[in-house]
C-alpha positions as YAML, in Angstrom:
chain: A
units: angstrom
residues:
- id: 1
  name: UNK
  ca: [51.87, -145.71, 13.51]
- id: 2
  name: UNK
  ca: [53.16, -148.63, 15.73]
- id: 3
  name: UNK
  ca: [49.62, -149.76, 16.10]
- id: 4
  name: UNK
  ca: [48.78, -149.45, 12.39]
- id: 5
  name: UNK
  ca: [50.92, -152.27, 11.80]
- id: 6
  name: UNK
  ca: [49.33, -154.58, 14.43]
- id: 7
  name: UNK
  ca: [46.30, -155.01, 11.82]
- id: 8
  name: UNK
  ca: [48.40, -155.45, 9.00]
- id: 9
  name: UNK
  ca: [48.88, -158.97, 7.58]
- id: 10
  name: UNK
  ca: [52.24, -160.72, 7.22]
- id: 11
  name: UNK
  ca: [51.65, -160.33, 3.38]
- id: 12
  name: UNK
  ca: [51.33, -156.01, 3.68]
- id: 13
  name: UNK
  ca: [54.39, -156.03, 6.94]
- id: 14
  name: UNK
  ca: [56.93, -157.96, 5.14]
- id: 15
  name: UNK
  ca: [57.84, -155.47, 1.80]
- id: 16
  name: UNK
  ca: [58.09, -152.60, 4.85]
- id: 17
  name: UNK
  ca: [60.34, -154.89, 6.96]
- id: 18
  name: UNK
  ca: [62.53, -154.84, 3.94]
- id: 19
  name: UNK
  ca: [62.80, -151.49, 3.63]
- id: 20
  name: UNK
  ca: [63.22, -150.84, 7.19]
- id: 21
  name: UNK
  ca: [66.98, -152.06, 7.34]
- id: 22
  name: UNK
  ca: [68.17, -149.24, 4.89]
- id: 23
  name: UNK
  ca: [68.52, -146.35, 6.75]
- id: 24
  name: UNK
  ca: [70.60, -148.40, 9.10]
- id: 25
  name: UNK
  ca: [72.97, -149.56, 6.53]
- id: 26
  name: UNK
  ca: [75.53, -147.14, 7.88]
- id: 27
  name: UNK
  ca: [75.11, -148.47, 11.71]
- id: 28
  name: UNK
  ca: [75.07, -152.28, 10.62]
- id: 29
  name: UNK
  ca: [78.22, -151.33, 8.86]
- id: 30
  name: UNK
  ca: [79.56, -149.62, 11.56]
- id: 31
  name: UNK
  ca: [78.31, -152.61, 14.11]
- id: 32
  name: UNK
  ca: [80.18, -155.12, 12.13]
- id: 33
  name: UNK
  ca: [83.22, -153.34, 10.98]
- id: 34
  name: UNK
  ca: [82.78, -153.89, 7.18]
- id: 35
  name: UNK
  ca: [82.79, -151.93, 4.45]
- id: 36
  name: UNK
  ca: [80.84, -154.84, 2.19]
- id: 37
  name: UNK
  ca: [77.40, -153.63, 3.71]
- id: 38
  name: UNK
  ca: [75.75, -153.76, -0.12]
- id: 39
  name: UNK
  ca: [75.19, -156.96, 0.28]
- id: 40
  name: UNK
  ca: [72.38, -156.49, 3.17]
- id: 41
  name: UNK
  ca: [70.28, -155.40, 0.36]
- id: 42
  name: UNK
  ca: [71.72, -157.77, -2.36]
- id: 43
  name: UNK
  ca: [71.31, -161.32, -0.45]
- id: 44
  name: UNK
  ca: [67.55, -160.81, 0.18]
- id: 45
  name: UNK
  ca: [66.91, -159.63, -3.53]
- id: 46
  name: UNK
  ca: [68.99, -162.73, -4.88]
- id: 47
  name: UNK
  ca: [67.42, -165.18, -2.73]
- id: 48
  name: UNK
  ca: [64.01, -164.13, -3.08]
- id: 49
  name: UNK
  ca: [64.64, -163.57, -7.06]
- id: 50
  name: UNK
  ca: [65.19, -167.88, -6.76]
- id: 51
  name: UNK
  ca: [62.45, -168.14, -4.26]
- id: 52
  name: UNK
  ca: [59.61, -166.91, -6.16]
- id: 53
  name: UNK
  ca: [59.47, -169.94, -8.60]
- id: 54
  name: UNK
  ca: [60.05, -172.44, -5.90]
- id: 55
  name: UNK
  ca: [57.57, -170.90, -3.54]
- id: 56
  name: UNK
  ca: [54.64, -170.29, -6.35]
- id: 57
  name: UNK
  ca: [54.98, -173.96, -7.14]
- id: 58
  name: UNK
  ca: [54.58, -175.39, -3.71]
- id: 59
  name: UNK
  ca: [51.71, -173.21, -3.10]
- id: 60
  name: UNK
  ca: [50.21, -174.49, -6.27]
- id: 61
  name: UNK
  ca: [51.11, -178.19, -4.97]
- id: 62
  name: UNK
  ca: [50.51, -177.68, -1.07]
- id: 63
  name: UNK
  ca: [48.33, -175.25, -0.84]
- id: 64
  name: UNK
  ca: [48.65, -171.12, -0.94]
- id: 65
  name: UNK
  ca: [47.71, -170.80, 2.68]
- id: 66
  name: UNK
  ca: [49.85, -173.56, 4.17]
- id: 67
  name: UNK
  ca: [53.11, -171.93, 2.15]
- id: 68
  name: UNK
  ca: [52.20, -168.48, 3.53]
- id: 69
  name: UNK
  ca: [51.99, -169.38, 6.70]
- id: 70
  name: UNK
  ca: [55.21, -171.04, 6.24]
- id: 71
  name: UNK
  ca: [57.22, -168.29, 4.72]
- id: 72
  name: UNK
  ca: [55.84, -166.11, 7.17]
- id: 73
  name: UNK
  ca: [57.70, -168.28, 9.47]
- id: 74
  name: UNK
  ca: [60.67, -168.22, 7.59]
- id: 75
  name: UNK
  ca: [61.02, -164.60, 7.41]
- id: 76
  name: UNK
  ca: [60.39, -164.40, 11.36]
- id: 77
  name: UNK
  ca: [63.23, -167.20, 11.64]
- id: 78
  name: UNK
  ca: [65.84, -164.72, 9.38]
- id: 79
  name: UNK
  ca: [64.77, -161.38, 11.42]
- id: 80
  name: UNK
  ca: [65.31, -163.36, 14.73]
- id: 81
  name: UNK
  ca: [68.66, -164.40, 13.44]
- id: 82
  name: UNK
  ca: [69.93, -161.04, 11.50]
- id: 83
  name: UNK
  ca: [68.60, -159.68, 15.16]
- id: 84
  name: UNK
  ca: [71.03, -161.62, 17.27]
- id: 85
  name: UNK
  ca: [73.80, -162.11, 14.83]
- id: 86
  name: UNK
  ca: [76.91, -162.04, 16.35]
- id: 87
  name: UNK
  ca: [78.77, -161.88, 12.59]
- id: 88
  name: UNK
  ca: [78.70, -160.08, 9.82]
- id: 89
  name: UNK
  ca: [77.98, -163.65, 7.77]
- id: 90
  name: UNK
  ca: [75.28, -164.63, 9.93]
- id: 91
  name: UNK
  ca: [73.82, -161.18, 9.63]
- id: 92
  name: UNK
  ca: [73.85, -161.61, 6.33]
- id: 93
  name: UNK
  ca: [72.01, -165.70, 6.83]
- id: 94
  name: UNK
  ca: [69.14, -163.93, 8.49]
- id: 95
  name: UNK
  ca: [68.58, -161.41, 5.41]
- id: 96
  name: UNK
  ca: [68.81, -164.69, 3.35]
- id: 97
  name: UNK
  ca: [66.15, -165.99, 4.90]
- id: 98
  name: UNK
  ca: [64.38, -162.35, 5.21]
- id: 99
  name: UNK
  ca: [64.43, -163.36, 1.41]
- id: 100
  name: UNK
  ca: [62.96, -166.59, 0.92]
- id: 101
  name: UNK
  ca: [60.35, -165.01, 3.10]
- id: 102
  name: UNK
  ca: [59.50, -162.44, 0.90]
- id: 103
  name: UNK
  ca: [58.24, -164.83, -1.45]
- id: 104
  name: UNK
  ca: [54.93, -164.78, 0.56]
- id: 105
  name: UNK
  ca: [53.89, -162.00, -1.84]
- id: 106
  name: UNK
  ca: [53.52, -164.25, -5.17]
- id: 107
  name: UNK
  ca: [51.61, -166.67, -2.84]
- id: 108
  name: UNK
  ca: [49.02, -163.22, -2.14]
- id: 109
  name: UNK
  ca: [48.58, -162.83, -5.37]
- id: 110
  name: UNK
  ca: [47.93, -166.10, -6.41]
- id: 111
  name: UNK
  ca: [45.35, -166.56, -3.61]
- id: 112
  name: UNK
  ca: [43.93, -163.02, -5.07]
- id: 113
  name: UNK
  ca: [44.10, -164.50, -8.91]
- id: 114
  name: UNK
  ca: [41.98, -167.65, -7.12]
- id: 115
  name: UNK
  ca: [39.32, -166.41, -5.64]
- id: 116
  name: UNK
  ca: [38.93, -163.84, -8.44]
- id: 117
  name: UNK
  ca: [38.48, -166.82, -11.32]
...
């Protein structure tokens, strides 16, 4: 499996990196002594719901490619951060920008939508 996802692309690893923090929703809660551990889920989901639009529309402007490459950096810039967070809050900064990342999959489609047209 681990060397599965060596040939996947940052647009196919990110939607599993999202999912990969819920089974350890009851360790991160335990790690950080709260009891507010929803909101691991609901930060990423909020910021990438206002992401999408933003994202889409610099990749129209910019470029697809250039935007993907950057929101793949931005979601490698929130897992490094939830990774070594030494606070619940910051924890919770990384998944933010876990978040914006995600948007990298309206930029996929779009690129799909392009070359299809």
């Amino acid at each position: 499996m681990g060397y599965a996802l060596e040939y996947l692309p940052p647009s196919c690893l990110i939607p599993i990196a999202y999912n990969f923090v819920t089974p350890a929703l009851g360790e991160i809660s335990a790690h950080f002594a709260t009891s507010n551990v929803g909101w691991v889920i609901t930060i990423g989901t909020l910021v990438l719901t206002a992401a999408i639009p933003v994202v889409g529309k610099l990749g129209d402007i910019y470029g697809k490619k250039k935007m993907m490459v950057i929101s793949a950096g931005v979601f490698a810039v929130g897992s490094l951060i939830a990774a070594i967070a030494p606070t619940f809050e910051i924890f919770l900064l990384g998944r933010g920008l876990q978040g914006a990342g995600r948007a990298i999959l309206v930029l996929g489609y779009g690129l799909i939508r392009d070359r299809r047209a």
